[in-house]
N, C-alpha and C positions, 0 to 999 in steps of 0.2 A: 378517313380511314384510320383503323390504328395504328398503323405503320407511317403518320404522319407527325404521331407524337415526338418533340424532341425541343432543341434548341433553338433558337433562331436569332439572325441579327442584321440588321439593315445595315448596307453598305454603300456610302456614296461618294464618289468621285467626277472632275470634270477634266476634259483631253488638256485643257488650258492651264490646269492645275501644274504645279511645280511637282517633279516625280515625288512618287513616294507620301502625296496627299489625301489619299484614301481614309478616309476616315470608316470607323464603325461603330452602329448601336451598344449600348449593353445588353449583353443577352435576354430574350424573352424565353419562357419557356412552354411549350404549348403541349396542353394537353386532351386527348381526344374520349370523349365517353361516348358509350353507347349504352340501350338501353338493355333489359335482361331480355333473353331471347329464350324459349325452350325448343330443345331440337335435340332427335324427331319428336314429333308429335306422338303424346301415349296416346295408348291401345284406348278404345269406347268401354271395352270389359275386359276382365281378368277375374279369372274362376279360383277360388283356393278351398281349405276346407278351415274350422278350429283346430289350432294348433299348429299350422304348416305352414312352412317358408312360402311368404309371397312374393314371388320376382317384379315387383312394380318399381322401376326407378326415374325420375324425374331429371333428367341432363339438362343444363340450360347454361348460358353465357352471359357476361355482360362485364363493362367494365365503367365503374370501380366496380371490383369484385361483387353481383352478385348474393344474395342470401335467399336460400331456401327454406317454404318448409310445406306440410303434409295438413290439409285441413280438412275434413268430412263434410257435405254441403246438405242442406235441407232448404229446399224452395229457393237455390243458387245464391245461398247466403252460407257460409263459415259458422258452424257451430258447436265444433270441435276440433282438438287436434289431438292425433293420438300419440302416447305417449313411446311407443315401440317403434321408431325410428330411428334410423341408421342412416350420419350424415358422414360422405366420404367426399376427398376431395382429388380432383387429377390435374395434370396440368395446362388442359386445353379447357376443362370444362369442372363444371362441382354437379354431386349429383344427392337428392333425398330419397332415402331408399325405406318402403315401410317392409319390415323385416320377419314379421309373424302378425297372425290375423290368430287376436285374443278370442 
C-alpha cells in the first residue's frame, strides 16, 4: 500500500546483552508504486455538436505521478491526438479533459 512508504531500519538486540546494546540499521528508505488506474470508467458515448464544449474527462491515479493524454483510435490503434486539450490537475487525482470538438 501507499501508506507503507517511508523509513525503515533494523533493529537488533539480545536479553544477555549489557543494557543499552541495541544496535540499529542505517535507514532504508522504501518506496511504494503503483500502476496508473483510470477511475470511474468513461462513458461508451458522448454526443456533442462542432463548436461545443465537450464534457469528456479522463481521471486516473497512479504513483509516481501518472501522465495523461487523449488519443483518437482507428482499428484500436492511436492515430491521433488532438490538439484541444485541457490538462488539469487535483490532488487525489490528474485528469485530461478534450475541451471543444473542432
Amino acid at each position: 500500500e501507499i501508506g507503507d512508504a517511508g523509513r525503515y531500519h533494523c533493529q537488533a538486540s539480545n536479553k544477555d546483552a549489557v543494557a543499552g546494546s541495541t544496535v540499529n540499521s542505517d535507514p532504508a528508505v522504501v518506496l511504494v508504486n503503483r500502476p496508473p488506474k483510470i477511475e470511474p470508467p468513461l462513458p461508451e458515448t458522448v454526443y456533442g455538436f462542432v463548436g461545443e464544449l465537450l464534457p469528456l474527462t479522463c481521471t486516473f491515479t497512479g504513483h509516481p505521478r501518472a501522465e495523461g493524454s487523449w488519443c483518437k483510435l482507428n482499428n484500436g490503434r492511436c492515430v491521433s491526438k488532438p490538439t484541444n486539450c485541457a490538462w488539469t490537475a487535483a490532488d487525489a487525482a490528474d485528469n485530461v479533459s478534450v475541451s471543444t470538438i473542432l
